[in-house]
Residue, then its C-alpha position, 0 to 999 in steps of 0.5 A: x757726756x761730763x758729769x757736772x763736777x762737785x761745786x760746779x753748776x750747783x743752782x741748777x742741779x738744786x733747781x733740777x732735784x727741786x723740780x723733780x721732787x715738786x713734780x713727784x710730788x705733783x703726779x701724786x697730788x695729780x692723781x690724788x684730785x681724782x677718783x681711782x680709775x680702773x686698772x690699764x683704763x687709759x687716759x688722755x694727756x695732760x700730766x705733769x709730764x706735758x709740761x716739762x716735755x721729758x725725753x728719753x733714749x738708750x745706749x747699746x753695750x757699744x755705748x752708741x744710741x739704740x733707741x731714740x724717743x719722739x720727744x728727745x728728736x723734738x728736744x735735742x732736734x735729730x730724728x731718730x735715723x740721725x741718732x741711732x748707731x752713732x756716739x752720743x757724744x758726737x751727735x749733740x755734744x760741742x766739741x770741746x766737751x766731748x774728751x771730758x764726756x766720753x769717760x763720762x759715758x765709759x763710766x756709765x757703762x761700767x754700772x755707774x749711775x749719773x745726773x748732771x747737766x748736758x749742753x747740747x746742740x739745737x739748731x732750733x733752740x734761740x741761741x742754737x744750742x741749750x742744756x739738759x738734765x739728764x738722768x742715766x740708768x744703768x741697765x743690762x740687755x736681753x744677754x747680759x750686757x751693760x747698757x744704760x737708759x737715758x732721760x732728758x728734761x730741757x732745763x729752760x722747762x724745769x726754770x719756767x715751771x719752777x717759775x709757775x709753781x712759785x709764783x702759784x705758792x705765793x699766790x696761794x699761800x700769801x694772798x690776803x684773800x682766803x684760797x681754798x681746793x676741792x677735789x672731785x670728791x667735793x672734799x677739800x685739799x688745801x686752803x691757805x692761812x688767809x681762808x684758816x683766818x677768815x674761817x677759824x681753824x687751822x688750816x690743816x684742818x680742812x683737808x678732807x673736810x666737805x661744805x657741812x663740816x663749815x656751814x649751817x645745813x641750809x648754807x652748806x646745802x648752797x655750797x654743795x650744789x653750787x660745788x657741783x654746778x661748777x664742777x660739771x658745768x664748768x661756768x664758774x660763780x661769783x660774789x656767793x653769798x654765804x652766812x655762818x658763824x665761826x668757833x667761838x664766835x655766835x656772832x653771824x658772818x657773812x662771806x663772799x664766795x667765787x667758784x671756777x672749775x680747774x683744768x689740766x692742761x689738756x683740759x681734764x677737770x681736776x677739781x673747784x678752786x674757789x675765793x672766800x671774802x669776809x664782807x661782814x663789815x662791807x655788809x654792815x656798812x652798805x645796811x648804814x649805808x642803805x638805812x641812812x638813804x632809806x632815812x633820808x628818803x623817808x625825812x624827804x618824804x616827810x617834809x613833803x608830805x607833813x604840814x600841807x594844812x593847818x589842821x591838827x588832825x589832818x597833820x597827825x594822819x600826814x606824819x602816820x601816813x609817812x611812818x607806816x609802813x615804811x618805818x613801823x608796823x602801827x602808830x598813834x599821836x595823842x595830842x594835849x587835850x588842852x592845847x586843842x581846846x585853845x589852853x595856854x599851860x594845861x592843869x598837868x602838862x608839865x609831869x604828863x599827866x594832863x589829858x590826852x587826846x588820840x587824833x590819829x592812829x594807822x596800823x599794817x597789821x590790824x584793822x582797829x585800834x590796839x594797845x601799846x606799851x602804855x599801860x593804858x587803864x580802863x579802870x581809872x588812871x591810878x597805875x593799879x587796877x582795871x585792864x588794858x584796853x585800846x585807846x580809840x580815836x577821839x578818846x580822852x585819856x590820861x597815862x598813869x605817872x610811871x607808864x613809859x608814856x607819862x616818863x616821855x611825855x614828863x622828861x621830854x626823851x624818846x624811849x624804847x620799850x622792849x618787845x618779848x624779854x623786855x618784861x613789857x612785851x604786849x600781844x596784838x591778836x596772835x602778833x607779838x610787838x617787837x618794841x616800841x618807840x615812845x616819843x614826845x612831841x616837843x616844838x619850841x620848847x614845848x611838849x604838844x603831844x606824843x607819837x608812838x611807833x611800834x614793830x611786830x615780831x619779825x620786824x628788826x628791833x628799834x636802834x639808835x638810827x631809828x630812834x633819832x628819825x623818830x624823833x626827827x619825824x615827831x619833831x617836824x610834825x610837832x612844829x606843824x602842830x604847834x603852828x596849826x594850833x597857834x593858827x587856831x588860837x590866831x584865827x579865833x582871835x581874829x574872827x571874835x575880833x572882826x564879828x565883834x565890830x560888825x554889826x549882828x547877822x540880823x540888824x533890825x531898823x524902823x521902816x527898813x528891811x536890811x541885808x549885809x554880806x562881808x568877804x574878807x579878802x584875807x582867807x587865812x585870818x578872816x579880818x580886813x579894813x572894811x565896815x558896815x553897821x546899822x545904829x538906831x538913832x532917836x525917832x526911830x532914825x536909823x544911821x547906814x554907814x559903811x566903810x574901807x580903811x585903807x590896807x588889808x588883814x589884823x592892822x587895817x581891823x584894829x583902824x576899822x575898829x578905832x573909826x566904828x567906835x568913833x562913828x557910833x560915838x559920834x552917831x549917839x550925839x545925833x549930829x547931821x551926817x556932813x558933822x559926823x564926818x568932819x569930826x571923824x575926819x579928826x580923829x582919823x588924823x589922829x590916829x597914826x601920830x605919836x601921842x594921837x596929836x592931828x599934826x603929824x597925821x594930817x601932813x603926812x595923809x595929805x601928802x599921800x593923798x597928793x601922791x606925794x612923800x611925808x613931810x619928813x621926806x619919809x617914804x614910811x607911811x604905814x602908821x598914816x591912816x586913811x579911810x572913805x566911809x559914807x553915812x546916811x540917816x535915814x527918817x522913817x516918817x518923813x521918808x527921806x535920806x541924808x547922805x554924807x561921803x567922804x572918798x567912798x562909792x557911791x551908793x545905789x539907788x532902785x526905785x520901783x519901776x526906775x533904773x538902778x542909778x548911781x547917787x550923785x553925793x559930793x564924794x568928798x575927801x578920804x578921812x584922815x586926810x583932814x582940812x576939806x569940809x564934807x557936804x550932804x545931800x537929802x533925798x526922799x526915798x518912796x517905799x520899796x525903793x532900794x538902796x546898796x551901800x557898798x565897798x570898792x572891793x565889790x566893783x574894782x578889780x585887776x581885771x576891770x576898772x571901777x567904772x566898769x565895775x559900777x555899771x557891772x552892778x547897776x546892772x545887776x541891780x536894774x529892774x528894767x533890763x530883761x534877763x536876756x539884755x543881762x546875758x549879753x552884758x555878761x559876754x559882751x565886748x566890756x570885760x567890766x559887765x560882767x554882772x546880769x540879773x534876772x529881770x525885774x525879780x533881783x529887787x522884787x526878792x527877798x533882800x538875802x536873796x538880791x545880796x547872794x546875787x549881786x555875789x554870785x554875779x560879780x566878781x567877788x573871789x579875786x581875793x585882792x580886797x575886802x567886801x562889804x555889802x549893805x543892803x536896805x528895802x525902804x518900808x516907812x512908817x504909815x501914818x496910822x503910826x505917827x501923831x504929830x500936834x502942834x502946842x501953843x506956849x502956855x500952860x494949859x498945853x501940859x493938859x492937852x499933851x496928856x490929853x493927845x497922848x492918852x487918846x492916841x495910845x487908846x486908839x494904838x490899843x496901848x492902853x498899858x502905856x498910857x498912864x507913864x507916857x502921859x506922865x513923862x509927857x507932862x513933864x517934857x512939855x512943862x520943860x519945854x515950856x519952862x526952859x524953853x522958847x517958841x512953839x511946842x511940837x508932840x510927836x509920837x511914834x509906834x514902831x517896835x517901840x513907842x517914842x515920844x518926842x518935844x520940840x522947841x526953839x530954845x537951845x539949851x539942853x536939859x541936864x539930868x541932876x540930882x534933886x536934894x531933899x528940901x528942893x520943890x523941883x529938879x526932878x523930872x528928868x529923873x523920872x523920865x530916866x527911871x520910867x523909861x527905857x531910854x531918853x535924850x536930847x538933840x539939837x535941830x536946824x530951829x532948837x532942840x529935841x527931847x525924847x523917850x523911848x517905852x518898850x512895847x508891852x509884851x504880856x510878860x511885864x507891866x514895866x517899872x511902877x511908875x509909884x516906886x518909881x517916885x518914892x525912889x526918889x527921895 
């Protein structure tokens, strides 16, 4: 053996001191992990000494091998009977070495100590031969002689665990992560800078310190008892969540903690090595990251769920439905109490005065109303006095001018109202609220409302995230609000319109006994284009119209509305029927034409009514307006109808004991198309015969034609059919009969109940058109109530109108009216007589009113004027303007009609003084 000379083979004999200290150090740190164990206990392999496979031998006084270890035949490949007795240097030393080491080993055995590097020989090493350190003793036998002990480590071992240990420290002391070590005492050995970072401390600190010198006793608790789970079982844990805080710092951390168990290398647990991640901020952001899901979620919800009606209420009751609980514990909306009443700019809306209305509230905490943090006052609305009290659904209320609510609700901004330490924290029962959020409910500029929304104790406060959903919430609420108002406000609108162009819900003629049904066939707004109306004409005629302007909802109303205006105008002039139409015909070609002239109008609606384009060569026709109508005026003593259409149904005719049938008026064109001339047919109409004015929407439908539509209700309107022939009409093969009646008391009914069943038998819910429906039972007036004489042309007929008059009021037992209508009788046949020609003709008639009526054949019409002082006449149809309740004129086939009309007396007045009557003459 040669001793490793100085400068020679310095970095492994450094690398071989280092490894023996580091695995002095080793053994000491190995057996510190553990417990004492009992005196000569032994104990399983698995010491450092395993890893670095030291070998050990000894040289006699002779310098030749003694005794030869296990391990060194395993590290220098010779058995022991190889190697005892022989010279070491011969047996694994290479030749050219061996002088150098034969001093080497002469020295050792004069008491000399020696390391150094040996080579040797080992035909099981991979190049054959390799190198060891090698540490000789010098010692002395059981005689006295010099002789030395021997170890060897094969320095291939040493570089690897030197290797192992570096990187192991590198790991350890310059990973990013915090490394910490527990022994088996569950007390910690080392940690490294990173886990001193993470924790606060300095890492020296730690060594020996156990969970409950780190944690909070609840955390330190779950570290020991995972610690120990981990020790004993040997399973290890991952991502432990761990809370707590650091010196200095009371803000609450969160760390992640992975455990595993420790082995020697034959497997002896040595203690718990465990991973320590700081995730405050990774938590802090998977909660944004959760509360944005959670809010968008809850926007998606929202939007689902809010606005699925127009009505204020319900959409309040949607947006607490979203918010609670899923958002907050309680909430209310208080609306404007002005902008549900249908006001515009309520008295106070801009400083948050104005009154409110509570219209929702919803709790998860409570099962009745609560108060808020709005200072609500049940002792007045001045901001001192009387005591907090919950706001009941439905109540009216008002928020003092400085409460958080009136500051929102004035500004138009979400506030916070703080909870327990706010200075405005609220008990609810034994529940103390957290914080609420006041918002206002702004849609298009415009505060409509306020929401609030509070937590309770426990619950996390609201923050800016929460505030801005809040506000996100209100808003669409508020903008579906706003729409269900402005629909309100529409709507009403829309129905005052269309109830102010139909005729009453009772209309009331002589002699005739009159039902009337409307649908329109927009649900939404309630108005369509279609009409009906009864107008009393003089005699007690009355005027049956119906009609359908072309188009549906508000513009085909306000087209309906110009045409029955025209229609009654034209009504009052009493013009026969075919006349009626012509100048409708007129003014609906008027108007859809700039300016209302008939130029425009009329070329454009024929060319629609050809099927053709405008003039123009426009495809636009919407301002062209077109409609049918049919115009019946119906004589009560004579019995008989008059009928003028223009492009409408026909109407249907049941006569008593007969079948329903379709009258066969010339259908004309529609109006507005203008240039066709209208004709009219009369019929006489026998007492209880019925008459149905009707609407294509009633009998014309995707599903069926018109014509089958027709028969559908002469079906239900026939008498004649048995209710078993109608049921067969209904599951027929003709999908248009759909319609039946039973039997012979469809006409026999009242005429409510006739209308309510040719409704329910038809088709009338497909929604494609309006309806209209007019209905009549003839009860003309019998002849007790009629007188009807015939005057020759002269003067003495004036006493004998009175006479006739007076006498047939007497037997009416109108004895009231007698002396004012003998009155105006005078003056009307002296008239008549005057300015007019040919025979006269009286005529009284008792109805619900009295009406008196002079024919003759001239054809000048009386003009009311008035009389001046100095002149002798001029003045009695001023008279019969004063003293009756209405009068007029009307041209007929052979001259002229003069009338008046007296209300029937009803107990209660006399009627005007026929004498104050005459002086207010002059």
């Amino acid at each position: 053996m040669s001793e490793k000379p100085a400068g020679a083979e310095m970095p492994e004999e450094a690398v071989g001191s280092q490894v023996s200290s580091m695995s002095s150090s080793l053994v000491v740190s190995g057996s510190s992990l553990s417990s004492t164990p009992p005196v000569w206990q032994s104990s399983s392999p698995g010491s450092i000494y395993d890893y670095i496979r030291v070998a050990s031998f000894s040289l006699g006084p002779d310098g030749r091998i003694a005794q030869w270890s296990r391990r060194a035949t395993e590290l220098l490949g010779l058995t022991a009977e190889q190697a005892i007795g022989r010279d070491p240097v011969e047996a694994f030393v290479p030749p050219e070495l061996r002088e150098a080491s034969r001093r080497t080993v002469a020295d050792i055995l004069d008491g000399r100590e020696w390391t150094g590097l040996v080579p040797y020989h080992n035909p099981q090493a991979p190049h054959g031969h390799g190198i060891a350190e090698v540490y000789v003793m010098p010692s002395e036998t059981e005689h006295g002689e010099r002789s030395a002990l021997c170890i060897a480590v094969d320095v291939t071992a040493l570089r690897g665990l030197e290797t192992d240990l570096a990187a192991s420290q590198a790991v350890f002391g310059q990973s990013p992560l915090g490394f910490f070590l527990f022994g088996t005492d569950l007390r910690m050995l080392r940690v490294n800078e990173r886990f001193a970072t993470v924790f606060g401390r300095p890492a020296e600190t730690y060594r020996g310190a156990s969970a409950y010198d780190l944690l909070p006793r609840g955390e330190a608790d779950r570290l020991a008892a995972a610690l120990r789970q981990v020790l004993d079982s040997g399973q290890a844990l991952t991502d432990m969540p761990i809370v707590g805080t650091v010196p200095g710092n009371p803000e609450r951390r969160r760390w992640s903690v992975s455990l595993y168990r420790l082995h020697s290398g034959s497997g002896r647990p040595i203690g718990v090595a465990g991973l320590a991640t700081d995730v405050t901020g990774r938590r802090r952001a998977e909660q944004e990251a959760a509360g944005v899901r959670r809010n968008l979620a809850l926007l998606n919800e929202a939007g689902a769920r809010i606005g699925t009606s127009l009505d204020l209420e319900t959409t309040a009751r949607e947006l607490l439905d979203v918010a609670v609980p899923q958002f907050c514990d309680l909430a209310s909306v208080d609306l404007y109490q002005g902008l549900l009443s249908g006001d515009e700019t309520p008295p106070g809306l801009a400083d948050g005065s104005a009154e409110l209305r509570r219209v929702a509230f919803a709790s998860a905490v409570s099962d009745g109303p609560v108060a808020f943090g709005d200072s609500y006052r049940a002792g007045g609305d001045d901001d001192t006095g009387g005591a907090t009290k919950p706001i009941q659904v439905g109540e009216v209320h008002r928020y003092p001018f400085n409460s958080p609510c009136a500051v929102a609700l004035r500004t138009a901004r979400a506030r916070v109202v703080p909870g327990p330490g706010g200075g405005e924290s609220l008990e609810l029962g034994s529940t103390m609220l957290q914080s609420t959020l006041v918002v206002p409910m702004v849609a298009r500029d415009t505060v409509v409302g306020l929401a609030q929304f509070s937590r309770t104790k426990g619950s996390e406060p609201f923050g800016e995230r929460d505030t801005a959903l809040a506000v996100e919430l209100a808003a669409r609420a508020a903008v579906s609000i706003d729409n269900a108002r402005l629909y309100r406000r529409e709507h009403e609108r829309a129905l005052i319109l269309q109830r102010s162009l139909l005729p009453p819900g009772d209309p009331e003629a002589a002699g005739l006994d009159i039902a009337c049904r409307y649908l329109p066939g927009n649900a939404a707004t309630e108005v369509g284009g279609d009409w009906f109306d009864v107008i009393e004409l003089p005699g007690h005629r009355t005027a049956l119209v119906v009609g359908d302007v072309m188009g549906r909802g508000l513009r085909a109303a306000v087209a309906m509305g110009e045409l029955r205006t025209a229609v009654r105008t034209l009504a009052l002039l009493d013009l026969e029927p075919a006349e009626v139409l012509s100048a409708l015909d007129e003014i609906a070609s008027g108007l859809g034409a700039p300016g209302g002239s008939h130029g425009g109008g009329r070329a454009g609606s024929r060319a629609l009514a050809r099927g053709a384009k405008a003039v123009d060569g426009s495809s636009d026709l919407s301002e062209v307006y077109l409609a049918t109508c049919v115009y019946a005026v119906y004589d009560p003593v004579t019995r008989r109808c008059t009928f003028a259409n223009a492009g409408h149904p026909p109407p249907v005719l049941v006569e008593p004991g007969e079948p329903a049938l379709l009258m066969e008026v010339p259908p004309g064109m529609p109006l507005g198309v203008g240039g066709e001339p209208f004709e009219e047919i009369e019929v006489e109409l026998p007492d209880g015969a019925l008459l149905a004015l009707y609407t294509d929407g009633l009998v014309e439908s995707r599903d069926h034609t018109l014509d089958e539509g027709l028969q559908a209700l002469r079906a239900a309107l026939d008498p004649q059919k048995p209710a078993d022939s109608a049921d067969s009409a209904i599951s027929g093969d003709t999908p248009a009969l759909t319609a039946g009646v039973a039997g012979r008391k469809a006409v026999a009914g009242s005429l409510e109940d006739v209308c309510d069943h040719v409704l329910s038998t038809l088709d009338t819910h497909h929604g494609e058109d309006d309806i209209a429906l007019l209905m009549a039972r003839v009860q003309g007036l019998s002849a007790d109530s009629v007188g009807d004489w015939q005057l020759p042309s002269e003067p003495k007929s004036v006493g004998r109108a009175r006479e006739l008059a007076r006498a047939q009021l007497e037997s009416w037992g109108m004895d009231e009216l007698a002396d004012t209508t003998e009155l105006l009788v005078s003056e009307l046949v002296t008239n008549a007589l005057r300015y007019g020609e040919g025979e006269i003709r009286l005529r009284l008639l008792l109805d619900r009113t009295l009406v008196c009526e002079v024919w003759d054949g001239g054809l000048v019409q009386p003009r009311r004027r008035r009389a001046r002082d100095t002149d002798e006449g001029g003045r009695g149809l001023q008279l019969v303007g004063l003293l009756s309740a209405g009068w007029g004129s009307r041209r007929t086939p052979h001259g002229k009609t003069v009338w008046f009309e007296l209300p029937l007396p009803d107990g209660r007045s006399s009627g005007p003084d026929s004498v104050e009557a005459l002086l207010s003459m002059w």
